[in-house]
N, C-alpha and C positions, 0 to 999 in steps of 0.2 A: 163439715168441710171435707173428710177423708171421703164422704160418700160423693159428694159433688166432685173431687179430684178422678175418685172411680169410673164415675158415668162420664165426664169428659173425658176421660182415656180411653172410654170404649169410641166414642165418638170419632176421636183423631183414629184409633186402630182403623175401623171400618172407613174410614178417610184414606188413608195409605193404601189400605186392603185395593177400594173400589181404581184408585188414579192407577196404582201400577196394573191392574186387570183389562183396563179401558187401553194402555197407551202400549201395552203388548196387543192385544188384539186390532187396534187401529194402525199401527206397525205391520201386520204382519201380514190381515188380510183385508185392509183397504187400500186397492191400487188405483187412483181415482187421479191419478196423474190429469193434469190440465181443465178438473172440475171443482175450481175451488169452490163453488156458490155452494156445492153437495156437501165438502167440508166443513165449510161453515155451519149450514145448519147439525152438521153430524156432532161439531164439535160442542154449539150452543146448548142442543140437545142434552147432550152426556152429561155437562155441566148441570144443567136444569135437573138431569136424572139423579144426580150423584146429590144435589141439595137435598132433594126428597126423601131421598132415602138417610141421609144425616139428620133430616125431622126425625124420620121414624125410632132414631134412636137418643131421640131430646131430652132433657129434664124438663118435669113438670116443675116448675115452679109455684105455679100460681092454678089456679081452676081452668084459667083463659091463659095464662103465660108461659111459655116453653123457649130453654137455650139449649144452642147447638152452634154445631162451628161451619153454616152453611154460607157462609161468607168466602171460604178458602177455595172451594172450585171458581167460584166467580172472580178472584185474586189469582188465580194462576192460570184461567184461562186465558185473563187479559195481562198476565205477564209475556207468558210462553206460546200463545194464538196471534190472540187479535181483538180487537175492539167489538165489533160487531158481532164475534161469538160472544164475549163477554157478557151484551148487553140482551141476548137471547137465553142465556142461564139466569141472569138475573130477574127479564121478565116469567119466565117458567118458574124459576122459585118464590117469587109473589104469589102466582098462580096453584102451585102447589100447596103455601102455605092456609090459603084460604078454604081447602080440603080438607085440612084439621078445624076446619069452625069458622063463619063468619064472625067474628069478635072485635073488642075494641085494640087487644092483643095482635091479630091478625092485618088491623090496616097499624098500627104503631109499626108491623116488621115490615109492611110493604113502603112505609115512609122510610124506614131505616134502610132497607135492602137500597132505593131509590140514590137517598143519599149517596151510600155507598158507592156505587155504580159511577157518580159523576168524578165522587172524589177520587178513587181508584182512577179512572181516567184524568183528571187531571195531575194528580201524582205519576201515573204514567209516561205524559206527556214532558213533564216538567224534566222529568228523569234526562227522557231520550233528546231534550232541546239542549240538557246541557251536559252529553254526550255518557252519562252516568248508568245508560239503561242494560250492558250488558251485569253491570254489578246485582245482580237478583236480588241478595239475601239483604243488600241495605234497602232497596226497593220495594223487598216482600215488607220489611220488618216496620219501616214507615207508612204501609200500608194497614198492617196490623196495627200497629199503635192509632193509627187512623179510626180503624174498624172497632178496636175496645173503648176510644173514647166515644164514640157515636151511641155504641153497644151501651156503655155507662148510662149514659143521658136518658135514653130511650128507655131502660129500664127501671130508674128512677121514678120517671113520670106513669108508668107502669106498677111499680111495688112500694107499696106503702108503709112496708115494714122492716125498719131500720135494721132491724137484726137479720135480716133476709137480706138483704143489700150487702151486709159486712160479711156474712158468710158463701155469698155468692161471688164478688163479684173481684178478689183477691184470686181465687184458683180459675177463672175464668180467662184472668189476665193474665195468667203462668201458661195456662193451656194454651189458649190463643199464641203466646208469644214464641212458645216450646212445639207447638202444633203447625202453626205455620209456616217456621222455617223450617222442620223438616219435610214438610211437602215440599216444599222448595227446593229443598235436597234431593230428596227422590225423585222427584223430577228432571231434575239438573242431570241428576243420575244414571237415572233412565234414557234421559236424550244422549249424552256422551255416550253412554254404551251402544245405544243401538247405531247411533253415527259411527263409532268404530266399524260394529258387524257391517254396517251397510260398506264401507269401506274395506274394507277386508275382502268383503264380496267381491265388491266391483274391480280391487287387485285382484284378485284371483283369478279374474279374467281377461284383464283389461293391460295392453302394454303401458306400463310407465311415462314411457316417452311420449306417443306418437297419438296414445285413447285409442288405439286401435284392439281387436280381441288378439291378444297373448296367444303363443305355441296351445296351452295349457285348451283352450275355449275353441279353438281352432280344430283340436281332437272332438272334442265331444260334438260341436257342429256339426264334421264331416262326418261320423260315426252317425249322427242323426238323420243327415239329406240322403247318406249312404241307404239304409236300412228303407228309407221314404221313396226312394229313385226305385229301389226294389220292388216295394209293395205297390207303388201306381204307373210304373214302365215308363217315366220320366227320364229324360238324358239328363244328366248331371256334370258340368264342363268346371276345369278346376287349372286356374293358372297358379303359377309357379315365376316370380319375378324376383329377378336379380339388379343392384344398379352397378353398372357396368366402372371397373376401376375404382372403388368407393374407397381402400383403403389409401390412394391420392390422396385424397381428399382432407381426411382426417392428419395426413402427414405432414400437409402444405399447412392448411389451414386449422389446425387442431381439431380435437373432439369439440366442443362446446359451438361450433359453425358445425361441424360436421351432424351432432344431435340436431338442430336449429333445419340442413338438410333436409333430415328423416321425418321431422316432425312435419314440414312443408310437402313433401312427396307424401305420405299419408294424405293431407289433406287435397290433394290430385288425386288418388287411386279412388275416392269416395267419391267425388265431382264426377268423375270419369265412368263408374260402374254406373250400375244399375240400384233403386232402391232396395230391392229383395237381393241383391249379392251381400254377402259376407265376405268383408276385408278383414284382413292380419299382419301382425308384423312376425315374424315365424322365427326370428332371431338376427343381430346384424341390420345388415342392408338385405337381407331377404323377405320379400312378401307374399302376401297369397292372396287368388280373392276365388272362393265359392259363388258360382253360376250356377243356382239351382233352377231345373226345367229347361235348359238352353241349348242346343243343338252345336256341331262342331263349327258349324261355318260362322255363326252368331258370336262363340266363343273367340275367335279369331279376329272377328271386326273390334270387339268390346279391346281386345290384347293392343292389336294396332291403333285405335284409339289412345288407349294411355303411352305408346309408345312414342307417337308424336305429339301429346300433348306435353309429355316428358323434355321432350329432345329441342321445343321450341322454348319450354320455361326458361324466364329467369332469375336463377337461384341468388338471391343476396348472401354474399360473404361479409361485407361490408357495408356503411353507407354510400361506398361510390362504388362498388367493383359488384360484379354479378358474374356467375361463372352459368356453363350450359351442359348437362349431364347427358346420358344415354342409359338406356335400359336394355337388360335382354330378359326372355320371355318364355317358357316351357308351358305349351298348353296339351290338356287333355281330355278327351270326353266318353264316358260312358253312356250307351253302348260304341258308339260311333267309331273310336278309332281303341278304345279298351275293352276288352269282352269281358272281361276279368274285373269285376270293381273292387277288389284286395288291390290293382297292381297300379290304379289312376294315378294317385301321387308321386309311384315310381318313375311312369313313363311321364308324366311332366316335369320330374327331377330331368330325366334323358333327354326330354326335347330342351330345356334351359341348358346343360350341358353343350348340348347341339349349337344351340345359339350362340354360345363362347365359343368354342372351337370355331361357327363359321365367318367368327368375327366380332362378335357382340353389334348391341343394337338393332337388334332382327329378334321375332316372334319364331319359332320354331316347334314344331308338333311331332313327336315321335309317334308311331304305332304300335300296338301291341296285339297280337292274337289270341 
């Protein structure tokens, strides 16, 4: 029994080992954004790869007979995936199984694997009908208990030797039950984690408020279209908007309409650009938007555009009341009116300034030599 607790601990190790290898590298460098069929089959795949290689580390039991815990990718794919991965791991690990031996061993696992598959989907389904299905570890664990009594049966009709059955099929049930949920875990694990990283990411760049890119992403941007305007003798036009009396706003009507505002103005300045501009919230009621490749006069129409689209909106305070804002505007463009691209965001701080002083609600272009 000690040796059969052994080889199933090696089993569940190289289990842990292969999930967390797989779900870092499919994290890290599969960007397959909007191709899920490619998913799919990636994820089926892994599944079916990750059984195979959990043979390769089986107890012989029998001449023709071998256990292993190739059951558990097939269980957490179709926990934490999807169905149709699921059922692509499980047909590959039949597949695979039959690579060890055509046997009578070989179709008893493909009957077993089979079963399995329905049952795990309908345990699946049962779960998520009656709303139970973020709870994992009752889910993994009824799936297990699932998967050992199938395991039992099958192996029974398989070994014929009593004393091979009692020393089997006790640590088998430990394992499985001990092995399983910590995949589960580590999975669980693994996904919160990297959902934080991913999150932390996209703070890092990303305003709070409004989803626009943050001061922070706004440097490294301009710093990049900067050094790119250089090397292909591209203009590079850079506005600088202000919303004209905004601390009103938040006086009359509090922060929480005043946020409500910012986050609605964002979603103008994106309408209003261009797909290739980069929009910002740069701090307050200040924004920015990056015109890469765009000429001063180009820049200037894009400016006056959002500044009547601004000036017509209307802003809900309320359900019955709607108030109507103004923008003022500082644009700038390299080479055209800055010679200098150190000084662009200067001289479109100066022409916004300009703007205030000649009254707000006007687009205004300083120049620089």
């Amino acid at each position: 029994m000690f040796l059969l607790l052994n080889d199933l601990f090696i089993n569940l190790c190289v289990l842990i080992s292969l999930i967390f290898i797989y779900l870092q590298v499919r994290w890290k460098f599969f960007k397959l954004e909007g191709k899920r069929k490619i998913y799919i089959i990636l994820d089926g795949l892994a599944g079916g790869v990750l059984g195979y290689i959990l043979m390769n580390f089986s107890i012989q039991v029998t001449t023709e007979t071998i256990v292993d815990l190739r059951f558990i990718p097939v269980m957490l794919i179709l926990m934490f995936v999807g169905i149709p991965q699921a059922i692509i791991s499980a047909f590959l690990i039949i597949i695979g199984r039959f690579v060890f031996g055509v046997t009578t061993s070989a179709v008893a696992a493909m009957i077993s694997m089979s079963i399995l598959i329905i049952g795990f989907i309908l345990i699946h389904k049962l779960f998520k009908k009656n709303n139970l299905a973020l709870n994992s570890y009752k889910q993994g664990l009824v799936m297990i208990i699932f998967s050992s009594i199938v395991f039992s049966i099958i192996i029974s009709f398989l070994v014929k030797d009593v004393g091979i059955l009692i020393s089997l099929l006790p640590p088998y049930w430990i394992i499985s039950i001990i092995g399983g949920l910590t995949a589960v875990f580590f999975v669980e694990y693994i996904r919160k984690t990297q959902y934080l990283i991913l999150r932390y990411e996209k703070e890092s760049k990303t305003d709070f408020l409004t989803g626009l890119n943050n001061v922070r992403q706004f440097d490294v941007i301009w710093n990049s279209l900067i050094s790119n305007a250089n090397d292909k003798k591209e203009r590079l036009s850079l506005l600088i908007i202000d919303i004209d009396y905004f601390k009103n706003i938040n006086d009359t009507f509090g922060h929480p309409i005043g946020d409500k505002i910012l986050i609605e103005f964002g979603k103008i300045l994106k309408s209003t650009t261009r797909s290739i501009d980069f929009v910002s919230r740069n701090g307050g009621e200040e924004f920015s938007v990056i015109l890469p490749d765009c000429p001063h006069h180009q820049a200037i129409e894009i400016a006056e555009r959002i500044r009547e689209t601004v000036e017509i909106h209307q802003f809900h305070v309320s359900s019955e009341q709607t108030i109507n804002l103004t923008i003022s505007i500082g644009v700038a463009t390299y080479p055209d009116t800055v010679s200098d691209m150190n000084q662009v965001v200067g001289t479109a701080d100066e022409g916004l300034y300009k703007a205030k002083w000649a009254g707000r609600n006007r687009v205004c272009a300083n120049y620089s030599e």
